[in-house]
OpenMM code with the backbone's topology and positions (N, CA, C; nanometers):
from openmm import Vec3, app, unit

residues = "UNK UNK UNK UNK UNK UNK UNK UNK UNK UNK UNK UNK UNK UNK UNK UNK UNK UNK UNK UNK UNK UNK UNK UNK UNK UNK UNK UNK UNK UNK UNK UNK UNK UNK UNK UNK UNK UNK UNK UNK UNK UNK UNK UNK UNK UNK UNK UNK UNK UNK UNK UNK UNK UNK UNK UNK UNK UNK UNK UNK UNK UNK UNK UNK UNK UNK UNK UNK UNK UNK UNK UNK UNK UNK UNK UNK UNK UNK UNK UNK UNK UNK UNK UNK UNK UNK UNK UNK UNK UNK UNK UNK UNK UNK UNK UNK UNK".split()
positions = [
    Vec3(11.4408, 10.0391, 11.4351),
    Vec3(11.3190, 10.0263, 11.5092),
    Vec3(11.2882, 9.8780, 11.5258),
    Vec3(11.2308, 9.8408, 11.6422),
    Vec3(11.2097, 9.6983, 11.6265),
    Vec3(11.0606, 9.7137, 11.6894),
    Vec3(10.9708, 9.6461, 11.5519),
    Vec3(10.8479, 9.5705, 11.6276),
    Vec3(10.7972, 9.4115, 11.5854),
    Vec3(10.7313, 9.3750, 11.6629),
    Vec3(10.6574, 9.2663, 11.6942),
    Vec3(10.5343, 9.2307, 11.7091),
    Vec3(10.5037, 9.0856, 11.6560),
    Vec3(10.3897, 9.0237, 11.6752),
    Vec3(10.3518, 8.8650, 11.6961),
    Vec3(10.3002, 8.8332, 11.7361),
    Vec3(10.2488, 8.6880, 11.8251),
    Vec3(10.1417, 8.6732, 11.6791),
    Vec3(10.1572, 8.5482, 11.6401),
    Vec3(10.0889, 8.4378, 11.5705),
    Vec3(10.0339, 8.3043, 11.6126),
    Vec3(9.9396, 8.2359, 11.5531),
    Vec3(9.9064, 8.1144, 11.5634),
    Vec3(9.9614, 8.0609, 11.4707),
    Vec3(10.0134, 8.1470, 11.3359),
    Vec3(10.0886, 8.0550, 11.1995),
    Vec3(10.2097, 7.9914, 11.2332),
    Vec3(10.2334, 7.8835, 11.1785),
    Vec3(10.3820, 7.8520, 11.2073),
    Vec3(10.5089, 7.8962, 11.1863),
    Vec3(10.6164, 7.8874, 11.2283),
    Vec3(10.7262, 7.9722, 11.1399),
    Vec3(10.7559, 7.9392, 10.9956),
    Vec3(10.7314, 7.8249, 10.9570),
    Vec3(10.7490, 7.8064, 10.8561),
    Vec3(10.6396, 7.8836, 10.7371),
    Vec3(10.5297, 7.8884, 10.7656),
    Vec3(10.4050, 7.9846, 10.7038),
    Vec3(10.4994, 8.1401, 10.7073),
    Vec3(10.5020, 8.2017, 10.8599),
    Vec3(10.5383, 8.2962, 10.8462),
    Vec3(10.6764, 8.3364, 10.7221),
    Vec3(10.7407, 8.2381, 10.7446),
    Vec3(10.8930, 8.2889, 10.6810),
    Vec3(10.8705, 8.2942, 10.5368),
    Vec3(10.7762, 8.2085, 10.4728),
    Vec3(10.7319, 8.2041, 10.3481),
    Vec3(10.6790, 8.3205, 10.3030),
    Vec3(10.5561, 8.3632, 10.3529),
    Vec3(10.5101, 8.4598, 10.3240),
    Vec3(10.5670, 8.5797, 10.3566),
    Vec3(10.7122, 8.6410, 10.4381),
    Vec3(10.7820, 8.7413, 10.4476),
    Vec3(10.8803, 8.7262, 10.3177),
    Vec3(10.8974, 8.6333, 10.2961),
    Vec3(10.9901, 8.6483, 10.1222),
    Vec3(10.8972, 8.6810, 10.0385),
    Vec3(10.7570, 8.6931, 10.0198),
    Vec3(10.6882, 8.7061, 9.8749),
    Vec3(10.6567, 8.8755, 9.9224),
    Vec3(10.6392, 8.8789, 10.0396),
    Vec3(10.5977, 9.0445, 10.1181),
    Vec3(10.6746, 9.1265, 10.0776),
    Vec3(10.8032, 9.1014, 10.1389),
    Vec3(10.9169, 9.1840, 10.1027),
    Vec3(10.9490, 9.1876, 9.9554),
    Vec3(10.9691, 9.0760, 9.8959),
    Vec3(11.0342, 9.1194, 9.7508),
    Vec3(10.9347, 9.1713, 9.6830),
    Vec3(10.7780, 9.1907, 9.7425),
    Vec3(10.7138, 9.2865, 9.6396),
    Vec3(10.7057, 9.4189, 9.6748),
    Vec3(10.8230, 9.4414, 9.7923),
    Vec3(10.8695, 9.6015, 9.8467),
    Vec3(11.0121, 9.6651, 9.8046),
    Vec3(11.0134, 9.5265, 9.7080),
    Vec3(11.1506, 9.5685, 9.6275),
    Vec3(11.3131, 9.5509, 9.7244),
    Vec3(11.2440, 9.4307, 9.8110),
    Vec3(11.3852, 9.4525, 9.9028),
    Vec3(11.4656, 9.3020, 9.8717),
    Vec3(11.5458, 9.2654, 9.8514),
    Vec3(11.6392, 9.1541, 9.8475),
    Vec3(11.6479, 9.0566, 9.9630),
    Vec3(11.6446, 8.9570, 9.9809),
    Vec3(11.6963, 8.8799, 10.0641),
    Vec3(11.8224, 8.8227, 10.0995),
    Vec3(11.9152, 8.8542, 10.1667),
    Vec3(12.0636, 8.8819, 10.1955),
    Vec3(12.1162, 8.7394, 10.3017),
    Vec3(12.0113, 8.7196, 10.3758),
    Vec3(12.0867, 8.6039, 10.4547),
    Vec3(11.9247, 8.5392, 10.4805),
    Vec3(11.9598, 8.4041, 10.4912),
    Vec3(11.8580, 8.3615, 10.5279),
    Vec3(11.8705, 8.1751, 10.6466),
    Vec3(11.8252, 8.1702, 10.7606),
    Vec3(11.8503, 8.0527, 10.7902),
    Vec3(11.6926, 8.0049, 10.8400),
    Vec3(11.7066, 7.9174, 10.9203),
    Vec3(11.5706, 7.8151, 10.9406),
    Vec3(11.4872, 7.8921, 11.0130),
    Vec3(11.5335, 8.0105, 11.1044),
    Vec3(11.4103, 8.0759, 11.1942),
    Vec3(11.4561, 8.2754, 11.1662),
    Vec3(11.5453, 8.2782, 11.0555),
    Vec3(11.5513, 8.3793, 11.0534),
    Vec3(11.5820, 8.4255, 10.8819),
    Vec3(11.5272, 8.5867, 10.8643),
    Vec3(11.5657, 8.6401, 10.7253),
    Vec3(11.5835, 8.8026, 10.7617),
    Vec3(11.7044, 8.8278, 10.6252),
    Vec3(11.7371, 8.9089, 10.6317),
    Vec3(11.7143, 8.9954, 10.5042),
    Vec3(11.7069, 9.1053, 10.4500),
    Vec3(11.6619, 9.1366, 10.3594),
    Vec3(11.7137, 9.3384, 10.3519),
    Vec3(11.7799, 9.3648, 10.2180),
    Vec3(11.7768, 9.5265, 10.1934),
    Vec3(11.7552, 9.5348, 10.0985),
    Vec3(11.7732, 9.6983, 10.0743),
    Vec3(11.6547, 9.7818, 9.9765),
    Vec3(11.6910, 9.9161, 9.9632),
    Vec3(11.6734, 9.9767, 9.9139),
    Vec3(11.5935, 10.1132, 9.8777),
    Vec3(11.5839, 10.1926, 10.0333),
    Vec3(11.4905, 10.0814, 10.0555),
    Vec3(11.4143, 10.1349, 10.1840),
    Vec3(11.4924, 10.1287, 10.2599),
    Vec3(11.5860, 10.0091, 10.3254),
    Vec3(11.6631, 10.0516, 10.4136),
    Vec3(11.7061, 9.8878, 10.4512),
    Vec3(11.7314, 9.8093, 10.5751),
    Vec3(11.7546, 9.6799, 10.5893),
    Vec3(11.6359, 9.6422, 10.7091),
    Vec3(11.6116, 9.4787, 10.6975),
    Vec3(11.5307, 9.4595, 10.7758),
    Vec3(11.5746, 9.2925, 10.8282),
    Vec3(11.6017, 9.2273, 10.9504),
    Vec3(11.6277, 9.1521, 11.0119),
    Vec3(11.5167, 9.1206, 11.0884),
    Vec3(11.4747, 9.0037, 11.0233),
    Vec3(11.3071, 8.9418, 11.0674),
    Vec3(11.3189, 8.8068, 11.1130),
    Vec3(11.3154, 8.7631, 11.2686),
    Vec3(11.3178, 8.6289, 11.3066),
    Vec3(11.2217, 8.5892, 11.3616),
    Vec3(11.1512, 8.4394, 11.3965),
    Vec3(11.0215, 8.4251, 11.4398),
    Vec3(11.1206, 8.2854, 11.5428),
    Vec3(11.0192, 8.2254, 11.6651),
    Vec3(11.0495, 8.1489, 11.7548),
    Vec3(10.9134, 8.1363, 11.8105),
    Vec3(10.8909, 7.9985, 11.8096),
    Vec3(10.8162, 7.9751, 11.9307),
    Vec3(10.7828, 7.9983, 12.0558),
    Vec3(10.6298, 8.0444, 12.1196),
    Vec3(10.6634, 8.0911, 12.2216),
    Vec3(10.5802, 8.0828, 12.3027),
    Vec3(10.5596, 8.0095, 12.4118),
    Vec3(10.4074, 7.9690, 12.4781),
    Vec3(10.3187, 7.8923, 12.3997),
    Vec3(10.3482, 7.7940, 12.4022),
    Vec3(10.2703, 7.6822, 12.3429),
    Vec3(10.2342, 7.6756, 12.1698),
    Vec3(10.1474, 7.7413, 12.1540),
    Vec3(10.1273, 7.7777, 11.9836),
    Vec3(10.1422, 7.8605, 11.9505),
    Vec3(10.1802, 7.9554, 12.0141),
    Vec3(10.2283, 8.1099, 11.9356),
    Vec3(10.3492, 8.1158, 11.8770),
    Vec3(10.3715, 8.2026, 11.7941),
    Vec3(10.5299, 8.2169, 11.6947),
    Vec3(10.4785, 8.3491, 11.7081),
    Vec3(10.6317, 8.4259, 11.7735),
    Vec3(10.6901, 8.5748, 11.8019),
    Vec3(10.7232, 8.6014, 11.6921),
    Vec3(10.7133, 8.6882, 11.5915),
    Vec3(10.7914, 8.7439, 11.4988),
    Vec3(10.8150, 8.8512, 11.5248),
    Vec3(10.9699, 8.9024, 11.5090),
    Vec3(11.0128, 9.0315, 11.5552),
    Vec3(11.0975, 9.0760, 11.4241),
    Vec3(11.0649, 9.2113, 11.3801),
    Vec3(11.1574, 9.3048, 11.2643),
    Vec3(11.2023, 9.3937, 11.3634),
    Vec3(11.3462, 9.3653, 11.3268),
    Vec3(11.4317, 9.5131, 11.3206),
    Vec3(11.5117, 9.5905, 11.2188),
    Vec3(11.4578, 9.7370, 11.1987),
    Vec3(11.5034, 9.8044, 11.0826),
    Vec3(11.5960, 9.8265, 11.1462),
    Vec3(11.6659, 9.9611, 10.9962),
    Vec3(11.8256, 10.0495, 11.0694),
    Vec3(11.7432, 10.1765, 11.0483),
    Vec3(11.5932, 10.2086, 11.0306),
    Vec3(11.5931, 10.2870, 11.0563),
    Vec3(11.5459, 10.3616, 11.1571),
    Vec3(11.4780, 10.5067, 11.1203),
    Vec3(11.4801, 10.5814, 11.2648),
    Vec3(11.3652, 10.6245, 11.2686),
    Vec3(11.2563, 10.6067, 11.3953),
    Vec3(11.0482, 10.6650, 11.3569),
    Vec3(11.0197, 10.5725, 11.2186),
    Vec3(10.9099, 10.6205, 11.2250),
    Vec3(10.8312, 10.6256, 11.1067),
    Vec3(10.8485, 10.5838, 10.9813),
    Vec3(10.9015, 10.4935, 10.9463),
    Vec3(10.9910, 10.4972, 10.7813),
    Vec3(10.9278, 10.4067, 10.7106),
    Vec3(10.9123, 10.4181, 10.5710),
    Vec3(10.7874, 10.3270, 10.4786),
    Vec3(10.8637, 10.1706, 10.5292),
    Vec3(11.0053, 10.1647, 10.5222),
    Vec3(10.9800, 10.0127, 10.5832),
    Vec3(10.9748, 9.9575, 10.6870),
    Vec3(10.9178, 10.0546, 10.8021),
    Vec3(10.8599, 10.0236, 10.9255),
    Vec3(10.7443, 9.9915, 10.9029),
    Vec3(10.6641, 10.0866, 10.8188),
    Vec3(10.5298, 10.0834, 10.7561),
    Vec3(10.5346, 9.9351, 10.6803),
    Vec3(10.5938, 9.8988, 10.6094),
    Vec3(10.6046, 9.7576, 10.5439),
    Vec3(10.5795, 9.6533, 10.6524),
    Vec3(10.6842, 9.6417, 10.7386),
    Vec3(10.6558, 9.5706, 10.8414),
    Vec3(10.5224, 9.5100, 10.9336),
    Vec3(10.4608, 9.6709, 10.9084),
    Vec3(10.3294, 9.6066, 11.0279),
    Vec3(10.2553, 9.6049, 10.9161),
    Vec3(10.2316, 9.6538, 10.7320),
    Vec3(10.1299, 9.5550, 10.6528),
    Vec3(10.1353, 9.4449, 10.6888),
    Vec3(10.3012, 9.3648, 10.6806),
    Vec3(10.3382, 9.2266, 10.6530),
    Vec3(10.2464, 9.1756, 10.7851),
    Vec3(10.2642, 9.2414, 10.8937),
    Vec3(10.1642, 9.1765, 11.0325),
    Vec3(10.0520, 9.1841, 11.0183),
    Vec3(9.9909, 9.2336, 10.9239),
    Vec3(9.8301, 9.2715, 10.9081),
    Vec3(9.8377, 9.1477, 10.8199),
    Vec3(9.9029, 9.1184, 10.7281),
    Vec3(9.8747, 8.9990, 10.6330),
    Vec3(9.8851, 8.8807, 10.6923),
    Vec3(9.9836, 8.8757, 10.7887),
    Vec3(10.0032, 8.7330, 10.8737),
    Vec3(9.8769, 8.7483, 10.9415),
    Vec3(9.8128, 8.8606, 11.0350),
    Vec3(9.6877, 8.8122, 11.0835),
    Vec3(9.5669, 8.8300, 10.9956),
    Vec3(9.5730, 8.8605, 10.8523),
    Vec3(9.4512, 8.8312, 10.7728),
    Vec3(9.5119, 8.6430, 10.7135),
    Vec3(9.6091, 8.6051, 10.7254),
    Vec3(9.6242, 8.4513, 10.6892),
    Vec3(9.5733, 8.4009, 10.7993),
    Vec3(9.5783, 8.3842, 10.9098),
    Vec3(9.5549, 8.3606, 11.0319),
    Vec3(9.3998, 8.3377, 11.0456),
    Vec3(9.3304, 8.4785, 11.0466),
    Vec3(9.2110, 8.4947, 11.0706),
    Vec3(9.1383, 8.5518, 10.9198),
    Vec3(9.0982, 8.4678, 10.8385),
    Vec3(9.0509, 8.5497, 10.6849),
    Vec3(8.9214, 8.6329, 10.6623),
    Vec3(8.8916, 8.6499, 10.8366),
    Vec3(8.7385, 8.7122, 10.8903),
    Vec3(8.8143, 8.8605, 10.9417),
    Vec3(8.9506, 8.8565, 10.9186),
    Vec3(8.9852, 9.0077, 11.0465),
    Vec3(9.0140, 9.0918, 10.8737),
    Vec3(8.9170, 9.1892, 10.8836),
    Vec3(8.9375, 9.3465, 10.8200),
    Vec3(9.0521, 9.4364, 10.8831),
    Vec3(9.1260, 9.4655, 10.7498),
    Vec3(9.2499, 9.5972, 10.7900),
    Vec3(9.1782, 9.7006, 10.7533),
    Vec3(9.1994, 9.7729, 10.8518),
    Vec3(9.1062, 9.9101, 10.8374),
    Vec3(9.1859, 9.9949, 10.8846),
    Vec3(9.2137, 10.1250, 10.8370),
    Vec3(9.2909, 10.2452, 10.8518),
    Vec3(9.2525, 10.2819, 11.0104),
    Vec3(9.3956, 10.3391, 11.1028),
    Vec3(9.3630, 10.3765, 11.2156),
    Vec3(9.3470, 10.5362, 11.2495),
    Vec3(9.2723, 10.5986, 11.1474),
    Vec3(9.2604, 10.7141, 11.1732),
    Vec3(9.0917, 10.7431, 11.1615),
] * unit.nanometer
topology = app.Topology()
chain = topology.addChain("A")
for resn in residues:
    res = topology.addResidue(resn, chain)
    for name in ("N", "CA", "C"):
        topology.addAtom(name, app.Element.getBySymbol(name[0]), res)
């Protein structure tokens, strides 16, 4: 599955805080270079790169191996809720049901 999200953090913020995210989801970090990380698990594998993109924004995009719905898809968009509670420390995560 691959999703995405647009930041004001830098990549370097972002990439930091996806290593402390993930390894407290119990997943390993397997490859890692200057705009990209890689990381498996339990849960499954996850290939997370960020790039600049329109002036101050940084794209960060995950792609799992897996398929719908899967807790580390679910991991993924916490980790985006945390990048936009670093971002904005005024934005509430609130359940979408």
């Amino acid at each position: 599955m691959k999703l995405f999200h647009r930041t004001t953090l830098t990549p370097d913020v972002v990439l930091e805080s996806a290593d402390t995210h993930f390894a407290a989801l119990g997943l390993t970090r397997t490859a890692a270079d200057a705009r990209a990380r890689s990381y498996t698990g339990a849960l499954g594998t996850l290939r997370l790169t960020v790039r600049m993109e329109g002036g101050h924004y940084t794209l960060v995009e995950g792609h799992t191996d897996q398929i719908g719905e899967s807790r580390l898809d679910k991991g993924v968009k916490k980790f985006f809720n945390v990048l936009h509670r670093t971002a904005d420390p005024r934005h509430l995560i609130a359940a979408g049901y």
